[in-house]
C-alpha positions in Angstrom: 144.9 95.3 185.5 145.5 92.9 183.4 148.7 91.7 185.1 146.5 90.4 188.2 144.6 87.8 186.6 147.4 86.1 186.3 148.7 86.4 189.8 148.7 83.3 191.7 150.9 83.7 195.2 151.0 80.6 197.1 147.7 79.4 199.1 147.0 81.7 202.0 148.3 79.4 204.7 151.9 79.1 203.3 151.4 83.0 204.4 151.6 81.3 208.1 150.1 81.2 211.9 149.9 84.1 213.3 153.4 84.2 215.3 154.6 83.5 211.3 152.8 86.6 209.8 154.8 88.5 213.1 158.0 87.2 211.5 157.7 88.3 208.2 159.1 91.4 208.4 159.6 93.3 204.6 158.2 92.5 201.1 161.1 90.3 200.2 160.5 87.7 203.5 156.8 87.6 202.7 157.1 87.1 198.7 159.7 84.1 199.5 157.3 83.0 202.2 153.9 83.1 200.5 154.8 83.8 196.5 157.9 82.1 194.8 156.2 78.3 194.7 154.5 80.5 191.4 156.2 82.9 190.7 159.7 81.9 191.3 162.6 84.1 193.0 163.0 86.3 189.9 159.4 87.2 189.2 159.2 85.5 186.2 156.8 82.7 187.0 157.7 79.2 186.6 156.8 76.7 184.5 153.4 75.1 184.1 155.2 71.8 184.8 156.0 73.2 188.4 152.8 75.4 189.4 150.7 72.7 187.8 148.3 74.5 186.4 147.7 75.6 182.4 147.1 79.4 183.7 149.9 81.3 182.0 151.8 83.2 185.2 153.0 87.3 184.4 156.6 88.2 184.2 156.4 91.0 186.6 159.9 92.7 184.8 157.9 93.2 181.9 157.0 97.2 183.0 154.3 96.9 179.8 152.0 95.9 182.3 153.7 95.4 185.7 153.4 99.1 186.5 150.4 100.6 184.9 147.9 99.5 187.3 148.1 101.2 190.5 148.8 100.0 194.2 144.7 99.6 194.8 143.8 97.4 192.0 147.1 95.2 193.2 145.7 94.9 196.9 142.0 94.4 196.1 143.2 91.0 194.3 146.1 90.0 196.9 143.0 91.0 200.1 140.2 89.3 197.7 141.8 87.0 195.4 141.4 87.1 191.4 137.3 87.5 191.6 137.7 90.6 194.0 138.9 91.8 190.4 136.8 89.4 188.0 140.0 86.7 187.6 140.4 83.6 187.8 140.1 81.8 191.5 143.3 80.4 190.9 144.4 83.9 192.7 144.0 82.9 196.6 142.3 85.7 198.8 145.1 86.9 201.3 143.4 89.6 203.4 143.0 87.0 206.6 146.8 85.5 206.3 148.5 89.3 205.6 147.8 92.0 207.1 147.3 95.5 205.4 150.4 96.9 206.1 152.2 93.1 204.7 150.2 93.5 201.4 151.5 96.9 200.8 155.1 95.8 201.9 154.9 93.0 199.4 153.4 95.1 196.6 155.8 97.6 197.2 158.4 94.8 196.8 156.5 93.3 193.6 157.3 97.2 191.8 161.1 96.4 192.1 161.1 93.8 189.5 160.4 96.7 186.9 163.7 98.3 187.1 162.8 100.8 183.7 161.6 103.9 185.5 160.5 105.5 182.4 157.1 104.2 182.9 154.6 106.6 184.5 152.8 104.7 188.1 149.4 104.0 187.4 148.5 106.0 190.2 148.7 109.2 187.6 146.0 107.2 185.6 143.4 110.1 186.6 139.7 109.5 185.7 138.6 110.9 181.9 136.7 113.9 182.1 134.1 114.3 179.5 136.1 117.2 177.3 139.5 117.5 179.1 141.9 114.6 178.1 144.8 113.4 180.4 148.5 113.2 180.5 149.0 109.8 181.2 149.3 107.3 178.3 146.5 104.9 177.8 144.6 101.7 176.0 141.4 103.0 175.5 138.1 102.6 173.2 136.0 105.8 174.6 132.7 106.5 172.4 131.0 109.9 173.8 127.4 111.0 172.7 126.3 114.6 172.8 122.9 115.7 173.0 121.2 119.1 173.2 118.8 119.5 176.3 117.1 122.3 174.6 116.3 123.2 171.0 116.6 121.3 167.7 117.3 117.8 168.1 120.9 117.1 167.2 123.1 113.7 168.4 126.8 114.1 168.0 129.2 110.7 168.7 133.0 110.5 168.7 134.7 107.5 169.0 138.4 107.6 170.4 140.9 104.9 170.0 144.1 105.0 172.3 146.9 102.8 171.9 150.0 103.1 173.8 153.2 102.9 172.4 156.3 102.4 174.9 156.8 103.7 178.5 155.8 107.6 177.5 154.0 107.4 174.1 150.6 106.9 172.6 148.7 107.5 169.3 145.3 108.0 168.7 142.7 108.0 166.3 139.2 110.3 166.4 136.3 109.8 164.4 133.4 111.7 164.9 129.8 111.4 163.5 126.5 113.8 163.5 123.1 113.8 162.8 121.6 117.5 161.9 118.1 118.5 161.3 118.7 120.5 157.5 116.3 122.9 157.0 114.1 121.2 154.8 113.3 119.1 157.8 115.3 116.0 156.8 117.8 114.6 158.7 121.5 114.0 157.0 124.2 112.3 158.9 127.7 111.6 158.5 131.7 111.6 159.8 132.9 114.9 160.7 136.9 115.5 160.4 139.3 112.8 161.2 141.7 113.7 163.9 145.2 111.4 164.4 147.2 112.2 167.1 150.3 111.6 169.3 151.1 112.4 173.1 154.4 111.7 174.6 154.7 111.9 179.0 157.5 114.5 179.1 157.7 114.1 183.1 156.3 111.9 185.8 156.5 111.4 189.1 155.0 109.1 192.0 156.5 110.9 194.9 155.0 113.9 193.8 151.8 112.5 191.9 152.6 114.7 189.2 152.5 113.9 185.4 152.6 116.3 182.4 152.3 115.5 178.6 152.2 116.8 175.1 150.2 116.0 172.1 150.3 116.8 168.5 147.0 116.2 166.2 146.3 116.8 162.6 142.2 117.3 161.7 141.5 115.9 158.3 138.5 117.7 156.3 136.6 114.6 155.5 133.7 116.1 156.5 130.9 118.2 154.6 131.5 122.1 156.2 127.9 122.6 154.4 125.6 120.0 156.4 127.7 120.9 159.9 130.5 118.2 159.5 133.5 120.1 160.2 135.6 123.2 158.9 136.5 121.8 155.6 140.2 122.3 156.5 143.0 120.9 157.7 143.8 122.2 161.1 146.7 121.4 163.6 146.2 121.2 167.1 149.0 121.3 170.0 148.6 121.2 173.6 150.2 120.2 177.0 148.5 118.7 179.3 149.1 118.2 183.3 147.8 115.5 186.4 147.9 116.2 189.8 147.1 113.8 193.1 145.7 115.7 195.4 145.4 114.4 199.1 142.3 112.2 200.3 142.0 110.9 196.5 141.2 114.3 195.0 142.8 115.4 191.7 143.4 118.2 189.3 143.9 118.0 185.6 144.9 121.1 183.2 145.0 121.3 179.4 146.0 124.3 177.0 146.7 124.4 173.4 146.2 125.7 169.9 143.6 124.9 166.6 145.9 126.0 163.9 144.1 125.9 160.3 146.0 125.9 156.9 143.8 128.2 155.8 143.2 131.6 158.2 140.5 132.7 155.2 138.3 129.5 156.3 138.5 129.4 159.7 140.0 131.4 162.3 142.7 130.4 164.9 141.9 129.4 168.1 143.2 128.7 171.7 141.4 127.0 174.7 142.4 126.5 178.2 140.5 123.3 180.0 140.5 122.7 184.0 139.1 119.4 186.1 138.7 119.3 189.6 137.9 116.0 191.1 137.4 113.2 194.0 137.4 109.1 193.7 135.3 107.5 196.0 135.4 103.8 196.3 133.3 101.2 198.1 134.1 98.5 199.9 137.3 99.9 202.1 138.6 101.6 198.9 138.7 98.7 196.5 135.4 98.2 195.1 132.9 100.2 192.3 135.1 104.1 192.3 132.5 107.0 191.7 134.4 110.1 190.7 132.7 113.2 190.5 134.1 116.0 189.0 133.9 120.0 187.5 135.2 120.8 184.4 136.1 124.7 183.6 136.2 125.3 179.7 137.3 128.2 177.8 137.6 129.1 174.3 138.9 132.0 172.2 139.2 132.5 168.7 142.5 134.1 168.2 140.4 137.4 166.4 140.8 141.0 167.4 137.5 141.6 169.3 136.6 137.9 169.9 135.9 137.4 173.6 136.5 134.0 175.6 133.7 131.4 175.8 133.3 129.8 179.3 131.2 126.7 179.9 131.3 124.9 183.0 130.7 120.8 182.6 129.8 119.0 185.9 129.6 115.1 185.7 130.4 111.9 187.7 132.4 109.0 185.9 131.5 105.1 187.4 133.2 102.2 187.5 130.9 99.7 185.8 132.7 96.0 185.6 134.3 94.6 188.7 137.5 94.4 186.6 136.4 98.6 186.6 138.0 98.5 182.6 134.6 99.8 182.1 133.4 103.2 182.6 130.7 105.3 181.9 130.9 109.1 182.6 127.8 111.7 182.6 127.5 115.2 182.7 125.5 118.3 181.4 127.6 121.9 179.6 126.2 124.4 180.6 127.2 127.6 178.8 128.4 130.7 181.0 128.9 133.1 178.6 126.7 133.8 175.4 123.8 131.8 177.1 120.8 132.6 175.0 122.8 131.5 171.6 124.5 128.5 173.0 122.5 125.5 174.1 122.7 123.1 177.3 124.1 120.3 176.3 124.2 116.6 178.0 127.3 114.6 177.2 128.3 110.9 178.1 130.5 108.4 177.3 131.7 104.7 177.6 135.3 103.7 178.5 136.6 100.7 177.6 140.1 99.4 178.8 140.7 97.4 176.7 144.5 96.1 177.6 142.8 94.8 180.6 140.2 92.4 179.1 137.3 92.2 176.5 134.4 93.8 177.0 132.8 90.4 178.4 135.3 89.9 180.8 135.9 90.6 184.2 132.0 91.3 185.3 131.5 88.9 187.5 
């Protein structure tokens, strides 16, 4: 989203009367009508010297950021102007000079100056779920707490740090900390085992609304096995991961992989198999604060003969916070199906941060 605080088409009435808007027929007619006195025939933006204004104008054939913000997020600033999305006002509103249908014919024309189709739509951007990750590649900060709703008291934080790299590709760091009742009745906390990762987007599609990735991790033991801060080895993990559009703004996401210690004798193999079934439901026609509520299906087996397969099923609603929506926070409670009396309830939340799209102070108001 960052891309639209830059935008700056025209004032609305270059847009035209209304016999004008009648004649503006495609995207192109109604960007050379209402857009190029900013951002010149080619997209790139012209010079401050021209516009005359300091506000540095987006290249929209740069696909780093011309394409990972989907087609809402575009029309709630061109029907608002740059506040609709916490921007600057130097963004005219345009939803009384175009019509719906001429904002999504100009938008659609605005995507053809990326010309690299290698970068995934933001439409396939699902929503986080609290355990399942996505396919598509992001920019995120995302610290999740988990706390146990019954039983000894325990808190349990990761934080998660996203950075993409190219149109497919994105690395990632994990850190997670706890804080454990011992049994003397002290409390010892520390960082559990350092995970670094890699996902690559092995296939995309807008059409379809379809995305499926990847990823790769390593777990470093740099936690204490002895006080509950991981297994004290090394383990692998693989998995592919898939995101689905579903009609009327529903979605489905699926993950599957593999924990692969170095060291079978210290902990056992495992596999796990994650589903999310969701809905986004936005304010304001579709473009304001986006509630998403969702179910989460988890399952879990250590790769032992006799081991059987722990279910847990995770309800929770993820909630736009800023009006920029880079900020999210997402709550749910796990609630163990299998195994019951020895596992607890747990309640989990996190806080998203976008932060390609602006600082944390930006884009609230």
């Amino acid at each position: 989203m960052a891309a639209l605080a830059m935008v700056g088409l025209g004032g609305p009435a270059q847009a035209g009367t209304g016999a004008d808007r009648r004649e503006l027929k495609n995207g192109r007619e109604i960007f050379h009508a209402a857009c190029v006195s900013c951002h010149g025939p080619d997209g790139r933006g012209l010079p401050q010297t021209t516009v005359g204004f300091t506000q540095p104008l987006p290249d929209f054939t740069d696909c780093r950021f011309a394409v990972r913000e989907a087609d809402t997020d575009w029309h709630a600033v061109v029907r608002g102007g740059g506040p609709a999305r916490g921007f600057s006002e130097i963004m005219p509103a345009f939803g009384e000079a175009l019509s719906r249908e001429q904002i999504e014919q100009v938008l659609a024309y605005l995507r053809g100056f990326c010309t690299d189709r290698a970068w995934p739509r933001g439409e396939l951007n699902l929503p986080r779920a609290l355990v399942t990750e996505k396919a598509f590649p992001e920019d995120e900060v995302v610290l999740t707490t988990t706390l146990p709703a019954e039983g000894e008291p325990a808190l349990t934080q990761e934080i998660v740090y996203e950075k993409r790299i190219g149109a497919r590709g994105q690395i990632e760091a994990k850190v997670p900390f706890a804080f454990n009742r011992q049994p003397s009745g002290s409390w010892f906390g520390g960082v559990g085992d350092i995970g670094l990762g890699f996902k690559r987007a092995l296939f995309h599609s807008h059409p379809s609304g379809s995305i499926f990735s990847v990823t790769g991790e390593v777990k470093l033991p740099s936690g204490d096995p002895k006080r509950g801060l991981g297994k004290g080895v090394t383990v692998f993990e693989t998995s592919a991961t898939y995101g689905q559009l579903l009609p009327r703004d529903a979605f489905a996401q699926f993950q599957g992989g593999f924990e692969l210690p170095t060291r079978g004798e210290e902990a056992a193999k495992a596999g796990f198999w994650r589903a999310v079934l969701g809905k986004t439901i936005a304010g304001d026609g579709g473009f304001g604060r986006a509630w998403s509520p969702m179910v989460e299906l988890l399952a879990e087996r250590e790769l032992v003969k006799g081991e059987r397969i722990v279910w847990d099923l995770l309800p929770q609603v993820q909630v736009t916070l800023s009006r920029r929506q880079h900020i999210m926070l997402n709550f749910g409670v796990r609630m163990p199906l299998t195994d019951a009396g020895a596992r607890r309830t747990e309640v989990l939340f996190y806080v998203l941060w976008d932060w390609f799209d602006g600082g944390l102070l930006e884009g609230w108001k």
